[in-house]
N, C-alpha and C positions, 0 to 999 in steps of 0.2 A: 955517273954516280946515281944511288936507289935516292931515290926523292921520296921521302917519310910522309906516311897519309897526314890531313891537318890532324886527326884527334889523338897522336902520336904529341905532338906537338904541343896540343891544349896538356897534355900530363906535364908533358917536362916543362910548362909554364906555371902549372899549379905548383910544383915542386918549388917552383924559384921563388914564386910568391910565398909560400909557405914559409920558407926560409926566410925572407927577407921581414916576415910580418914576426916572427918569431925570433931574430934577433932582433925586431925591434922590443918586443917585451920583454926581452932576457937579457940584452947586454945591459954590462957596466953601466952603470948613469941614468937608467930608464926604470929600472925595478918596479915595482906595482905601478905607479903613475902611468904607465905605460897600457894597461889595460882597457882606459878607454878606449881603445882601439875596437876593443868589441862590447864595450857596455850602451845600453841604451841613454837618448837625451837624459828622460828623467831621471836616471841613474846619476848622470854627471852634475845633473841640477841639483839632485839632491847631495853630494859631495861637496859642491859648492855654497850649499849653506851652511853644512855642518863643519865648514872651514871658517864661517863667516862667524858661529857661536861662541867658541873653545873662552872667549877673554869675556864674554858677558857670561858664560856661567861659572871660571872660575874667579872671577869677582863676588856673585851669589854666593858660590859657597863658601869663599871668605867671610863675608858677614855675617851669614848662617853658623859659622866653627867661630868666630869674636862673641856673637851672642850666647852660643849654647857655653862656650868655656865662661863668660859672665855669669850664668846659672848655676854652672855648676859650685863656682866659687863661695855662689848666694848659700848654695843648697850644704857644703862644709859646712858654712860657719852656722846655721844654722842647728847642724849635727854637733856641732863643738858644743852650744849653748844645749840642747838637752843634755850630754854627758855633763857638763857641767853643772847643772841641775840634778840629775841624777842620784850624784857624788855628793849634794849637801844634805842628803834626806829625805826619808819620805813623809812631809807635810803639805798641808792643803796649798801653800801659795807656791809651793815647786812644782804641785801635781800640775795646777791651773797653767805655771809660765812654762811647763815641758808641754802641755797640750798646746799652747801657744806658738810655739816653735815648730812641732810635729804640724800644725795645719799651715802653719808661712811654706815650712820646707813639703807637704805635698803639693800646694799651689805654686812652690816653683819646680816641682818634678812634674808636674801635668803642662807648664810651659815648656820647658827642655823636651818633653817625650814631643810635643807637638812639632817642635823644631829638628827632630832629629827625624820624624818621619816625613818633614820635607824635605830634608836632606839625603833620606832613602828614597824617595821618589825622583827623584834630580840621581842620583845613582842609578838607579832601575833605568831609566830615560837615557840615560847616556850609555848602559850597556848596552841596553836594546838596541843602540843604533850601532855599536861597534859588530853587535852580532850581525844584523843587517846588511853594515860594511862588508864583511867576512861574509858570508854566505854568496856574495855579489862577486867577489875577488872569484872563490871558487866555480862560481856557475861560468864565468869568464874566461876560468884556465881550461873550464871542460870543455868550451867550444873550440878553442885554440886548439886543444887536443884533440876533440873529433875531427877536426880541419885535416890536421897534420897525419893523425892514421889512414882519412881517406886517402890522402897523395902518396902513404908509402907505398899502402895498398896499390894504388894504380901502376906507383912505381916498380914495384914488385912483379907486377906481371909482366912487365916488358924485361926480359935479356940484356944481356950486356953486351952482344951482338947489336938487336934492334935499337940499343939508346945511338951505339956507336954510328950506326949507318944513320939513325935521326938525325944527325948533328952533320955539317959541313967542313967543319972545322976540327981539328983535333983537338984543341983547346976548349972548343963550347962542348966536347963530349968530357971533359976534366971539372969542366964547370957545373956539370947539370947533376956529375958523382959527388963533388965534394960539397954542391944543396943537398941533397940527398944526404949526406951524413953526418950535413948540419939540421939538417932538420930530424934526424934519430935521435942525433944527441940532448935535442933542447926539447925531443919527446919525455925523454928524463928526466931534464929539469921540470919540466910540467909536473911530470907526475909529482916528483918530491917536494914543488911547491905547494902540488894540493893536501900532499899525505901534512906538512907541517903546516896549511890553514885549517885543516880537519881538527888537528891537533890543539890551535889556536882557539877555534869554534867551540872547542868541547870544553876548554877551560872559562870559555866567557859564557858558558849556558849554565857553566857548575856557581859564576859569579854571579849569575842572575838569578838562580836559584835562592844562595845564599841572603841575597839581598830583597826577595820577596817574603822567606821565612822570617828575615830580622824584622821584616814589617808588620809580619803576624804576628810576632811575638812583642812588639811594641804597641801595637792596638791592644793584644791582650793588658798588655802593662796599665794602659791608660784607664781600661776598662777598671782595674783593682785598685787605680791611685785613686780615682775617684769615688769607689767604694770605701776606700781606709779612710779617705776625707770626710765621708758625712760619718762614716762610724765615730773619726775622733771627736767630731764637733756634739758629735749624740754624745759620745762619752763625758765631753765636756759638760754639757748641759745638765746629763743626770746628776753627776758630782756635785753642781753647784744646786742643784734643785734639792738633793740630799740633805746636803750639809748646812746649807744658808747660810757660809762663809765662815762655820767655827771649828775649830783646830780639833777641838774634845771628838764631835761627832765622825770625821774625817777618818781618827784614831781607830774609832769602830770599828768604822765599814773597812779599813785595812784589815784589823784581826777577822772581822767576818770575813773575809772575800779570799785570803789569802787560802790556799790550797792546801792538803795534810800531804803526808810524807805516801798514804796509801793510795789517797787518790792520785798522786803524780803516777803509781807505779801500776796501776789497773786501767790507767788512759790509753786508750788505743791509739798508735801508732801505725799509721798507715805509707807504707813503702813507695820509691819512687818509679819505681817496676812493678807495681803491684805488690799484692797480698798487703796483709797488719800483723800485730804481736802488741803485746804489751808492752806500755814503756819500759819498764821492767827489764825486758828480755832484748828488747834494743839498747837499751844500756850497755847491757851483758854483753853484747857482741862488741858496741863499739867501743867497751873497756879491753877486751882482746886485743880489738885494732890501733888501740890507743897506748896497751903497750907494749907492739910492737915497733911501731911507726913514731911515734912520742907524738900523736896527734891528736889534739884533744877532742875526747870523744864527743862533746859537744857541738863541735863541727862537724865532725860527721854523719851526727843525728841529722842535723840541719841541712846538708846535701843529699842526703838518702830521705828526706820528708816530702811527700807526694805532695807538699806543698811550694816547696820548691823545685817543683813540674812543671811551671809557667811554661806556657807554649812550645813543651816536648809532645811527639807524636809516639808515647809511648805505645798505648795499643795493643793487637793480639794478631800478627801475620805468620805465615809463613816464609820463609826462609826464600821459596821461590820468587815468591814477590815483590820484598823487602829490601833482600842484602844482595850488597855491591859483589856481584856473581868473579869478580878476578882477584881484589885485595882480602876477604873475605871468607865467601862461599869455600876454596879450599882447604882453611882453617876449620870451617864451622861442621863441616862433616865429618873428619877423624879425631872429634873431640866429642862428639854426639857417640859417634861408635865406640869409646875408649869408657864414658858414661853409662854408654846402655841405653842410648834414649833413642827412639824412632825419631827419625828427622820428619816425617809428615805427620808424628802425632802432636798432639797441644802442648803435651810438654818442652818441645820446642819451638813453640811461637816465639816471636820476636817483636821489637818494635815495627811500625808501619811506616811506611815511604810516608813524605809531606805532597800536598797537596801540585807541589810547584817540580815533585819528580825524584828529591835529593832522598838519595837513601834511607833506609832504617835500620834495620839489623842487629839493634840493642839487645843486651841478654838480661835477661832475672834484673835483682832487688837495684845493682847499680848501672843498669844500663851501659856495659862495655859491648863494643863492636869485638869479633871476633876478633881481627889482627891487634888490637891493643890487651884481651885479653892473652892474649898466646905471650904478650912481651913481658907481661907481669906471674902468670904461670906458677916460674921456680917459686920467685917468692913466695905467692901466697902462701902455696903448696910446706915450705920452709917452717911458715909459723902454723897453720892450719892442721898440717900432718896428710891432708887429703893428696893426693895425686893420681890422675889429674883433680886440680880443684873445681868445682862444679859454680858457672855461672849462677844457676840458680837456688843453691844452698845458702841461706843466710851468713855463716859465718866464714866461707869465702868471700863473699861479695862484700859486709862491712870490712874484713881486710883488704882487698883488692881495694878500696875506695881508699884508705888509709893509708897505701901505699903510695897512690896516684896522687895524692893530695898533698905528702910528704915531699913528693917530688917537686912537684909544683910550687911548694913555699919554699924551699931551696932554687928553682930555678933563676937563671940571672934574669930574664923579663922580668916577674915579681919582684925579686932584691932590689932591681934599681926605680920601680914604680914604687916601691916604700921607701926606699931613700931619698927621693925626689920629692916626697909629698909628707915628710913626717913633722913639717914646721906644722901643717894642717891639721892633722890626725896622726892615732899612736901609730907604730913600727907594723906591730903585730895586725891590727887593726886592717890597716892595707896589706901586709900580705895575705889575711886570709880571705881578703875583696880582692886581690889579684885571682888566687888559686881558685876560688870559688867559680869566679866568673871564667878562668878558664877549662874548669872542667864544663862549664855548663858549655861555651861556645867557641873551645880551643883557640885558633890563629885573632880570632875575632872578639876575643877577648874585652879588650878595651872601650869598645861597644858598649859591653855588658856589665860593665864593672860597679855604676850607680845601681843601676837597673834591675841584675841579678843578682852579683856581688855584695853586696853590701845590706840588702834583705837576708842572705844567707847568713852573714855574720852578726846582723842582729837576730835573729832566728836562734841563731847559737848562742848568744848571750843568755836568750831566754830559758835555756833547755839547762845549761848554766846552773842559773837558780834553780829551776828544779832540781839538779845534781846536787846542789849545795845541798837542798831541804833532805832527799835522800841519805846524802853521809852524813847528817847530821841526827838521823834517826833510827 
């Protein structure tokens, strides 16, 4: 019998090995744990600490979410006491105790933001490390798999002749075919583990993204709470310096101060996509949109106010740079061509990526991504007459907003976040600090709800009275 050279031999050993190392990562009962097989010590070191963490940080964040819902409770009732203020008149000792209230509840919104941004950094830290985890999983299946391609490889070169005559036994030649096609098959598994930790990876890079914007946009918050606070305390101060505590003089400075019917409606108005108009003519539209949608046009001033822009990357990009090139980019071109607008000239800019990678791709006055403009479309189109309606047209975009906002305070998320909370505050009140805050930060809404939400809707209170002054004139 042909007696098989040794390096004949070293293959059909690497083969067995291969297989054997490869049901052990694969089989039943072994699933990832099994990987240390090819990860480094400090790899496993570090596994083993971050096994050892999971009950002291969620302990942390338990006290951190007891304390922040403590503030936030402060921060109601403290909201309940201006409205209630509000409601008995405007005299000097309600103006003094609603400023009194407005500076307790910003100094418990500059504690809460504080807490909530360590509660974002304890998030950011614990993605970081699942991403870490996951990149480690993958770099581990790739080695497995270069392993196993080189054996098939070798295997591949030898005959079914040459393994046969390799082998002494007719049974060790059965054995070294059926490693062999164990180990093709668990080349597949490989690959499909790595194609769904890629998958895995991409969704905890898009969370960490998430989670470094929420942070930027909470600095920024903190930066303005602490501006509104010495503004109210100056407020306070002049009042009282004005007035020297008497009702008569008080009376005055209202009729002085309070605004005319012409100057509400020649105040510029500046848009949350850019450009202004006059209040005037943002009225105008958002009366369209308002009765369309039965939304009142003063929330939708309030959401379309480049004031309530807080920590958007609205900007001026290009399409190439910006927008997410698959959900997207194939909306945003046959609607550029349907308009008439060069896709590489300015009039198609768009919002700009954030710093941390996470798309942009916002259009015109309300900031829609193409795939949510394309969903609302008909409608606009319905009330407007425009088809297609054009992103950057003003009175497509206060409908479009109108629509989304509509949706939104009928959504069951908001319905049941106002009916949960309306012993606190009115019905309406929190649906439109639900809607608000979800249009500003969709899924993550709840986040935003003190923070963005609830600015917006007093924002619209104020635009409000303006409206009053206007129909009243």
């Amino acid at each position: 019998m042909h007696t098989p050279p040794p390096r004949k031999a070293v293959r059909c050993g690497t083969v067995v090995f291969v297989a054997a190392a490869f049901f052990f990562i694969f089989s039943p009962g072994t699933g990832v744990h099994a990987e240390a097989t090819f990860a480094s010590s400090s790899a496993s070191s570090t596994v083993r600490t971050a096994s050892s963490t999971p009950q002291n940080t969620a302990a942390e964040r338990s006290a951190l979410e007891q304390q922040l819902a403590a503030l936030e409770r402060q921060i109601e009732e403290n909201q309940q006491k201006i409205n209630q203020y509000q409601k008995q008149g405007n005299t000097l000792g309600n103006e003094i105790a609603t400023l009194n209230a407005r500076i307790n509840k910003l100094n418990l919104q500059i504690k809460a933001v504080n807490l909530q941004l360590r509660q974002l950094n304890d998030q950011i830290g614990t993605t970081q490390g699942q991403i870490n985890q996951t990149e480690s999983q993958i770099n581990d299946h790739k080695t497995a798999l270069a392993v196993a391609l080189q054996a098939l490889y070798e295997a591949d070169k030898e005959s079914t002749l040459e393994i046969l005559l390799a082998n002494n036994r007719l049974s060790d030649f059965f054995g070294n075919l059926n490693d062999v096609t164990l180990v093709q098959s668990n080349v597949r598994i490989a690959l499909d583990e790595i194609v769904k930790l890629r998958g895995q990876l991409l969704e905890q890079k898009q969370q960490l993204s998430n989670e470094k914007s929420d942070t930027e946009n909470f600095m920024a918050i903190q930066q303005a709470q602490q501006w509104n606070l010495k503004a109210v305390q100056s407020q306070k101060s002049t009042i009282l310096a004005q007035t020297r505590g008497q009702e008569a003089v008080y009376q005055k400075l209202l009729i002085k101060n309070r605004a005319t019917a012409a100057q509400i409606r020649n105040r510029i108005f500046e848009l949350l996509g850019g450009g202004e108009l006059t209040f005037q003519k943002a009225y105008d539209y958002a009366k369209l949109a308002e009765g369309a949608t039965g939304v009142r046009a003063a929330l939708i001033l309030a959401i379309l106010d480049r004031e309530s822009a807080l920590g958007k990357n609205v900007g001026k990009c290009s399409y190439k740079t910006a927008m997410n090139p698959t959900r997207d980019v194939p909306l945003f071109l046959p609607l550029l061509q349907k308009l008439g607008i060069d896709p590489n000239s300015q009039a198609a800019y768009v919002s700009c990526p954030n710093s941390d990678g996470a798309y942009g791709g916002a259009m015109g006055p309300a900031q829609f991504i193409p795939s949510t403009w394309n969903l609302y479309s008909a409608a606009i189109s319905k009330v407007t007459g425009n088809n297609p309606p054009n992103p950057w047209n003003n009175s497509d975009a206060f409908v479009a907003t109108g629509i989304y906002i509509s949706d939104l305070l009928n959504s069951s998320s908001c319905k049941s976040y106002a009916s949960a909370n309306q012993n606190i505050a009115p019905y309406q009140t929190l649906l439109e600090r639900c809607a608000a805050a979800q249009y500003y930060a969709g899924s993550r809404w709840y986040t935003y709800r003190f923070w963005y939400g609830q600015p917006v809707v007093n924002r619209a209170n104020q635009f409000q009275q303006d409206i009053n002054t206007l129909n009243a004139n």
